[in-house]
MDTraj code that builds the backbone (N, CA, C; nanometers):
import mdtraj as md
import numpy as np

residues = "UNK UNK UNK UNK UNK UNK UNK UNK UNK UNK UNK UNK UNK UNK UNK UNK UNK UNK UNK UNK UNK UNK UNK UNK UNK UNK UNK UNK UNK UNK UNK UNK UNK UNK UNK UNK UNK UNK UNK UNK UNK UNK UNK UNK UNK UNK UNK UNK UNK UNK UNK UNK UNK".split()
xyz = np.array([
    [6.8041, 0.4301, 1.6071],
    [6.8570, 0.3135, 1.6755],
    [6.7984, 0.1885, 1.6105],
    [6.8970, 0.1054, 1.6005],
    [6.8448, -0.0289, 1.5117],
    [6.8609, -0.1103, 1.5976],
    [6.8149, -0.2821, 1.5671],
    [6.7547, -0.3538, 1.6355],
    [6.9077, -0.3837, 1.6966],
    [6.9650, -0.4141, 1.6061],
    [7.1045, -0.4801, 1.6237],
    [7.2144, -0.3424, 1.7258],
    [7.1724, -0.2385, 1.7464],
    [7.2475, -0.1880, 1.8591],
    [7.1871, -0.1818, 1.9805],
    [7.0185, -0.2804, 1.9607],
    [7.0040, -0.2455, 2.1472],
    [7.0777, -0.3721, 2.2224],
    [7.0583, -0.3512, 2.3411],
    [7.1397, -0.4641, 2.3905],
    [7.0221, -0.6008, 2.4135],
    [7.1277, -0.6689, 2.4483],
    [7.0675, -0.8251, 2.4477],
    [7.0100, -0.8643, 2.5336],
    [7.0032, -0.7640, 2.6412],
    [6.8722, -0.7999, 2.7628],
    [6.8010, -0.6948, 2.7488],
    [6.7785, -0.6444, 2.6375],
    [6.6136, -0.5546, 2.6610],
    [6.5221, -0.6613, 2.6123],
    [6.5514, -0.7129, 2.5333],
    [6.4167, -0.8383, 2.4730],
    [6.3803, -0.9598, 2.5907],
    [6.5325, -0.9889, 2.6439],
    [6.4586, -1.0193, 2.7539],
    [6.3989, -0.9728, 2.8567],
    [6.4448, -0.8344, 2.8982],
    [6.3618, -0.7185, 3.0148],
    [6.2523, -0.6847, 2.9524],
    [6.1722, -0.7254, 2.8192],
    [6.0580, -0.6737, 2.7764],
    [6.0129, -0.7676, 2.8025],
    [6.0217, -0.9059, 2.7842],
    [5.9316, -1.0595, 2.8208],
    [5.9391, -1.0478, 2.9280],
    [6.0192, -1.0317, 3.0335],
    [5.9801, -1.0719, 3.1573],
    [5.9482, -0.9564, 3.2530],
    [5.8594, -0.8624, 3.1935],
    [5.8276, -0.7276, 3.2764],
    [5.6888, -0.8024, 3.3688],
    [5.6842, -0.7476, 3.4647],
    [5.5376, -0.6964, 3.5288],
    [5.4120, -0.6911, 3.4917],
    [5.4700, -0.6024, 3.3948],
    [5.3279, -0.5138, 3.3490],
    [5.3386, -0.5414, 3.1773],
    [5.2625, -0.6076, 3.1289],
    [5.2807, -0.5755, 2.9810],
    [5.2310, -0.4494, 2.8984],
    [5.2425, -0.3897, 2.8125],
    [5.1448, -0.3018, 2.7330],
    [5.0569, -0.3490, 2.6898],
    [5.0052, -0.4195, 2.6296],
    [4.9326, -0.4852, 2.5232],
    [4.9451, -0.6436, 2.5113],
    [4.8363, -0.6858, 2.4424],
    [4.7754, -0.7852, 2.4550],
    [4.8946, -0.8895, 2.3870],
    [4.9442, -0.8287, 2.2927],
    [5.0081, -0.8964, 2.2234],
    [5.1618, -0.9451, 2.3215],
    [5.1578, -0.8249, 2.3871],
    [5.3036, -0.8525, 2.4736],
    [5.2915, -0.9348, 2.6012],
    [5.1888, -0.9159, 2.6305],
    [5.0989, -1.0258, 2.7437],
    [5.1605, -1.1803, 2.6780],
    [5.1172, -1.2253, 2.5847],
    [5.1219, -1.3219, 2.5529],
    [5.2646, -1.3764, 2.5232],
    [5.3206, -1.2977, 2.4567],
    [5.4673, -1.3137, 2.4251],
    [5.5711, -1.3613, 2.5318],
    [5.5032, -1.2609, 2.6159],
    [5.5753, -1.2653, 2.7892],
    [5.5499, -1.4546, 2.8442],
    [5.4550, -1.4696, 2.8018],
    [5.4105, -1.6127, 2.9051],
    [5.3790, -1.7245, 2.8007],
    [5.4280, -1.7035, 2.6924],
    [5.5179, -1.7920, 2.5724],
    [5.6307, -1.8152, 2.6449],
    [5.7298, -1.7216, 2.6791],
    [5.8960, -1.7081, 2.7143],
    [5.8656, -1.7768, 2.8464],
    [5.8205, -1.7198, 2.9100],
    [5.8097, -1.7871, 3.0519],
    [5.7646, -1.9228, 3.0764],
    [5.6815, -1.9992, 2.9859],
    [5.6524, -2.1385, 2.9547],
    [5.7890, -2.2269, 2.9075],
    [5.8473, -2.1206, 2.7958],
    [5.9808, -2.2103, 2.7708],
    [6.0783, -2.1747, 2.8626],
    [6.0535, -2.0758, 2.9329],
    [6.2200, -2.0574, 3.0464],
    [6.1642, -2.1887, 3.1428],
    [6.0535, -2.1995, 3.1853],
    [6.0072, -2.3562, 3.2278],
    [6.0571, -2.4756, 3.2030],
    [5.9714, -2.5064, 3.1024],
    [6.0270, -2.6211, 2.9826],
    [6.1839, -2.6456, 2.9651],
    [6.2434, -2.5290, 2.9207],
    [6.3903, -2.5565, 2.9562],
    [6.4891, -2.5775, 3.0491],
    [6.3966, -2.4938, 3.1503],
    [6.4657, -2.5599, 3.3212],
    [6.4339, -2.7307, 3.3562],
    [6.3530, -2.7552, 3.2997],
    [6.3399, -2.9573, 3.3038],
    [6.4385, -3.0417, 3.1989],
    [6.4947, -3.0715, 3.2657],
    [6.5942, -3.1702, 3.1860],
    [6.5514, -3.2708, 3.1001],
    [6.4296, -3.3511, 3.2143],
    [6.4313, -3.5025, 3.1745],
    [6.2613, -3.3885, 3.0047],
    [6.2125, -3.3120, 3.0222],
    [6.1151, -3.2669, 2.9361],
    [6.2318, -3.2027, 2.8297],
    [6.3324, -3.1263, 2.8009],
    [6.4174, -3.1411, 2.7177],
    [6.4965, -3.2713, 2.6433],
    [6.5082, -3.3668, 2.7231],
    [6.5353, -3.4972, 2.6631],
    [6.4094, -3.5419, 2.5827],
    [6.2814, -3.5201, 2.6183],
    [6.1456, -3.6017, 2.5834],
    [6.1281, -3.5078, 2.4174],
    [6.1771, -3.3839, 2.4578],
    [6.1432, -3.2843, 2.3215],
    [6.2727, -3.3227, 2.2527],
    [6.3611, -3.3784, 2.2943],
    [6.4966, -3.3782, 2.1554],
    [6.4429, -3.5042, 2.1032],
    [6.3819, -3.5833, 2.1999],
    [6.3363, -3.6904, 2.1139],
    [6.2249, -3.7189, 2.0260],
    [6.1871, -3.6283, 2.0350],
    [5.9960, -3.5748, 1.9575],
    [6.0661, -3.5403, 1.8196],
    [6.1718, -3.4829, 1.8640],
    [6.1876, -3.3938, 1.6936],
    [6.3079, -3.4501, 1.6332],
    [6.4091, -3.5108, 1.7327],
    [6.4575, -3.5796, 1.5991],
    [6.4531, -3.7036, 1.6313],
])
top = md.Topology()
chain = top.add_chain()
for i, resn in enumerate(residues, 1):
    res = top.add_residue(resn, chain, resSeq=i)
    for name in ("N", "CA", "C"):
        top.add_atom(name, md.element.get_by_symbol(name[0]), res)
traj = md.Trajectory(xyz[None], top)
């Protein structure tokens, strides 16, 4: 099975689990969850389109 036949909500059902495995997925998880944040704020999406361009 290759990357490109799993479906498109396991990567997200792996970030936003419970329980992580590992340290590395810990982190990954609450990376995503900082930007599912960040992107739920409008007026902080306006402040970042304007940071970068």
């Amino acid at each position: 099975m290759s990357l490109s036949d799993t479906p498109k909500t396991g990567l997200r059902a792996w970030l936003l689990t419970d329980t992580p495995t590992s340290r590395r997925h810990a982190r990954a998880a609450s990376l995503y969850q900082a930007w599912l944040s960040l992107k739920g704020n409008h007026m902080a999406m306006i402040g970042l389109g304007i940071l970068i361009f």
